[in-house]
Steps between C-alpha positions, in 0.01 A plus 500: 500500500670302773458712785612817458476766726399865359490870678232702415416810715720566678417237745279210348646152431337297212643126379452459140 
């Protein structure tokens, strides 16, 4: 996972 930025509700970042 080579830094990939994810949405998840409605307003809350996560990097996988």
């Amino acid at each position: 996972r080579p830094g990939i930025l994810v949405l998840v509700n409605d307003a809350d970042w996560e990097l996988l």
